[in-house]
Each structure stands twice: as C-alpha cells, then as structure tokens.
C-alpha positions in Angstrom: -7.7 2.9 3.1 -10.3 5.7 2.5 -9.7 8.9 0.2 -11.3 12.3 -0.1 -10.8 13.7 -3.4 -10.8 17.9 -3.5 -10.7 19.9 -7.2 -11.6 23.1 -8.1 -10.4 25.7 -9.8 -7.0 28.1 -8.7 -8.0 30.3 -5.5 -10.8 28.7 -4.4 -9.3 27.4 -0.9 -8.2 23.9 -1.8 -5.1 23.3 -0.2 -5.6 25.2 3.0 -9.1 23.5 3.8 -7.7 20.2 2.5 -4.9 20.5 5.1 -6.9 21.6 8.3 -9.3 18.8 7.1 -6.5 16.3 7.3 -5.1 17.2 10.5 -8.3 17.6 11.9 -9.2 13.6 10.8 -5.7 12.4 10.8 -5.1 11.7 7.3 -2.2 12.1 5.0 -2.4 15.5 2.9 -1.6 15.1 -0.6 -1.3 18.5 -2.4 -1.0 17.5 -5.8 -0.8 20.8 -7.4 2.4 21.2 -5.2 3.6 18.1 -7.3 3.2 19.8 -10.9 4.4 23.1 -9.9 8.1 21.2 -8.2 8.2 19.3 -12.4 7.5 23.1 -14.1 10.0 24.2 -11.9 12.3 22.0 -13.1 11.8 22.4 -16.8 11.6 26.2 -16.3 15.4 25.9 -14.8 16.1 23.8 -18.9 14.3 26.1 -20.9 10.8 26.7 -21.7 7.5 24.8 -20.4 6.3 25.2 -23.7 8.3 23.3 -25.5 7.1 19.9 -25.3 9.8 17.2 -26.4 11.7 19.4 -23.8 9.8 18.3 -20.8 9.3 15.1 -21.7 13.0 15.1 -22.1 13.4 16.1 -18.5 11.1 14.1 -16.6 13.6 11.0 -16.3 15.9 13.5 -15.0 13.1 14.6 -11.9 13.2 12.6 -8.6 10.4 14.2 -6.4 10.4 13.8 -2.7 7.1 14.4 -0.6 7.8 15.4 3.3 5.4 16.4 6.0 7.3 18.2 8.2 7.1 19.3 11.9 5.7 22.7 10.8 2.9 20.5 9.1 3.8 21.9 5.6 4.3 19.5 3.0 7.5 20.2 1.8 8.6 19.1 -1.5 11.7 18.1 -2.6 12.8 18.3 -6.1 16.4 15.9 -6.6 16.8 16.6 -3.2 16.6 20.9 -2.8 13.4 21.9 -1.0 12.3 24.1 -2.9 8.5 24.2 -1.1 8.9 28.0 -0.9 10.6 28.6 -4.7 7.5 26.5 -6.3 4.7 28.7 -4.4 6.3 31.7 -6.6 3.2 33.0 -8.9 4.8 32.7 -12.5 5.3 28.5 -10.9 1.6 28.7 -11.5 1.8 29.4 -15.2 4.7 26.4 -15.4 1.9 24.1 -13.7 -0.3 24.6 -15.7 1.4 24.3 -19.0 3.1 21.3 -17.9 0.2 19.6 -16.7 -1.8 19.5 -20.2 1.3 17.4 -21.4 -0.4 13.5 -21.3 3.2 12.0 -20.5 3.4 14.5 -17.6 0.5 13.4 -16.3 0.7 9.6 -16.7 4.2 10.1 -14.8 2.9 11.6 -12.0 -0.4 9.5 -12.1 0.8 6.2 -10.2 2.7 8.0 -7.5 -0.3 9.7 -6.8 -2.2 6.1 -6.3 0.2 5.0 -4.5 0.1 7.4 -1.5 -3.8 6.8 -1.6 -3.1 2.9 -1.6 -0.8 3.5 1.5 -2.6 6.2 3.3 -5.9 7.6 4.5 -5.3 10.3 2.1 -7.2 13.8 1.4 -6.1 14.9 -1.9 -6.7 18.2 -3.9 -6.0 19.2 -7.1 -8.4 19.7 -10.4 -8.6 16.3 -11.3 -8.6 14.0 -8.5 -12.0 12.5 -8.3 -12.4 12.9 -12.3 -8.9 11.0 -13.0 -7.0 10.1 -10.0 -8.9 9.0 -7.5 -12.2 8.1 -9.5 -13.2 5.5 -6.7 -12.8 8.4 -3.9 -15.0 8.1 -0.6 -15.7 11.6 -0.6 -15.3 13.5 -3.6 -16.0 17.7 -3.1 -15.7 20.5 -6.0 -14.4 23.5 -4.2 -15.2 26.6 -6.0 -15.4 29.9 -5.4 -16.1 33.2 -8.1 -13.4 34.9 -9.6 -13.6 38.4 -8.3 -13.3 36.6 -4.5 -10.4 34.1 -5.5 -8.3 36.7 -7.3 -8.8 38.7 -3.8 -7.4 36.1 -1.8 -4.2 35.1 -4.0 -3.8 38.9 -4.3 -3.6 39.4 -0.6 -1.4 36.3 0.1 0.8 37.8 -2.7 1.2 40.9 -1.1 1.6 39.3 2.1 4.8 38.0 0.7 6.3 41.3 -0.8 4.6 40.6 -4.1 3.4 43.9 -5.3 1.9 42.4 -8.2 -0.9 44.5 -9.5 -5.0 43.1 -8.6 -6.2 43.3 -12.1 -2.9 41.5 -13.6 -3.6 38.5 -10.7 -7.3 38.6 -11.8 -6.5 38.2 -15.1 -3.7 35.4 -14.4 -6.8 33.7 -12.4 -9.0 33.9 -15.3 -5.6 32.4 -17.8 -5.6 29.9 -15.3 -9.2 28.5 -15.2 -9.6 28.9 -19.2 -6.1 26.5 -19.8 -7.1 24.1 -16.4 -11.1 23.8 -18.3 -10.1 23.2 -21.8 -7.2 21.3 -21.8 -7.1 17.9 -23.8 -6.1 15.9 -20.8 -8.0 15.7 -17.4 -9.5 19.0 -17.6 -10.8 20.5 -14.3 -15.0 19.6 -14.3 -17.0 18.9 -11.2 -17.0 14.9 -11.1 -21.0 13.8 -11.0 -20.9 12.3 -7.3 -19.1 15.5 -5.8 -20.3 17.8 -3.7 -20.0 21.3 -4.0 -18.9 23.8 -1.8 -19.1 27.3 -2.4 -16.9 29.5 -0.5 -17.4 32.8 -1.9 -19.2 34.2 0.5 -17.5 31.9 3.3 -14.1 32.5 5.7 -12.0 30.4 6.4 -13.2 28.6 9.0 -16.7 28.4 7.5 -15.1 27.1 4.4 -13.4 24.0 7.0 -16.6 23.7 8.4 -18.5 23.3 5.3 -16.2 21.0 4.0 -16.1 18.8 7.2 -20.0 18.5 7.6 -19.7 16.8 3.6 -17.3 14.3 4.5 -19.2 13.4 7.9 -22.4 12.8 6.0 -20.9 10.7 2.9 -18.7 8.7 5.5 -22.0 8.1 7.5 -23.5 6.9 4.3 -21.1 4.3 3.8 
C-alpha cells in the first residue's frame, strides 16, 4: 500500500487539496483532524477539554466510525450520531486542539490511524502525519500558507455558514491555534525533513491541487 502524508498548520488548505488529490488518484482520504475534533466533541458534551483525567476517562466510552459517503464527504460517526457537520463548528477547533496535546489521546487514536494506511492507498492530513504517524510515508508535503491569507479563508467559509464571527477574533483563534499545535509536548506540528513544501498563499484553489499533484508525481516517479 502507498501513503501520502499532508501536515501544516490550521487554514492552510489541507483537507480540501488532500481530498481532490485522493479522488483524483483513487485513494482513500483520511482526514485526521476530523478524528480529534469527533473525541473533543465528545468530552466537550462531559465537561471540559481541559481537564485531563476527564478525557482520558472518556475515551473508553468513544467508538468512532469513519464513512465515505456518496457526497464524497467523509462523514464521521461518533457512537453512531453523524455528527460530520456539529464537529466542523469553530469552538470544535479549540476542543481539538486541547485534546490532542493529551499523549493518551494520541496513542489511542495512533493505531487506527495505521491501520487505514495498512489497508488502503491512503492520503492522509493532519499536523503530524509524516513526523509521527506515517514516518515511512511515500510522499510526505508540508502545506502552509501565512496567517493573514489562512485566517481569510476560514473567515469566509465561516461566514458562508451564518457564522458572523468577527475577522480579527478568527485571526487571532488562527494564531491560538498554531502557537498550542507548535509547542505542544506531544507530536507538535514541524515540517518533517523529507517533505515538500507547498506554499499556497499566493495560490487558488486549483493552483494549490495542482501544486500538490505535480509533488507527488515526481516522488512517485522517484520510487
């Protein structure tokens, strides 16, 4: 099976160009950021992300379900509720994040992401993939993007939803984001020393896809 590992900090395109690069090459897409957000949602429903001995607490209690749907969304399940659209809700972000600094979060999570890689073709993003995850990945790329162009986009999407959250307060939750992801103890978010990166700043969408694709075809053909 071959893997293509994606990380990079919050905004920066991962997930989007992760999925049209997967449909366009026929692998499975593993949105692993999807996963961490489904376990904060859960604890946030207990009590606080914060508290620690609470999480780990709950995370026997978690059964996690991974669908690809007909819509070709990756819907997740969390003890059976969908809840792919109440996990894409922006304080989710600030549960993920908390949650995922916890080690025991991460070492449950860590073998059911291999797994999917040791069943699938697999392109999978998330900050720690070709670092921690997938260190043996085919393709590794470090998707990044600056901070005044990725708080533009989530701020946009936001709004796009109904969100009326102010641009300044989502810059700021950006910049939150990438400081806690950076410095955490466990698996922080760093470029891994065989990636590639892309920078999409000054790149749209499909630029971005193309970008991305022209990496992987030139590692692959290295193989």
């Amino acid at each position: 099976m071959r893997s293509i590992a994606i990380d990079g900090p919050s905004g920066a395109g991962k997930t989007t160009v992760a999925k049209a690069l997967a449909e366009r090459m026929g692998y499975h897409y593993v949105d692993t950021g999807a996963i961490y957000r489904t376990v904060g949602l859960y604890v946030s429903r207990r009590g606080s992300c914060d508290d620690v001995q609470l999480v780990e607490k709950c995370l026997p209690e978690i059964e996690i379900g991974l669908e690809h749907g007909e819509d070709g969304l990756q819907h997740m399940f969390l003890n059976g509720e969908d809840v792919t659209e109440a996990i894409r809700k922006n304080e989710v972000s600030a549960f993920a994040s908390t949650v995922s600094a916890i080690p025991a979060v991460r070492e449950y999570l860590l073998d059911m992401q291999r797994e999917l890689a040791r069943q699938h073709n697999v392109i999978m993003d998330g900050r720690d993939i070709g670092t921690v995850v997938l260190p043996n990945a085919n393709v590794k790329i470090y998707l990044t993007a600056s901070v005044e162009e990725r708080a533009k986009r989530r701020w946009k999407e936001l709004q796009e939803k109904g969100d009326n959250t102010p641009f300044e307060t989502v810059k700021e939750q950006i910049i939150q984001r990438d400081h806690a992801d950076m410095n955490r103890e466990i698996a922080p978010l760093r470029q891994a020393e065989d990636a590639v990166v892309v920078d999409t700043s000054d790149l749209n969408l499909e630029e971005s896809i193309e970008a991305a694709y022209q990496v992987v075809k030139e590692k692959m053909g290295q193989e």
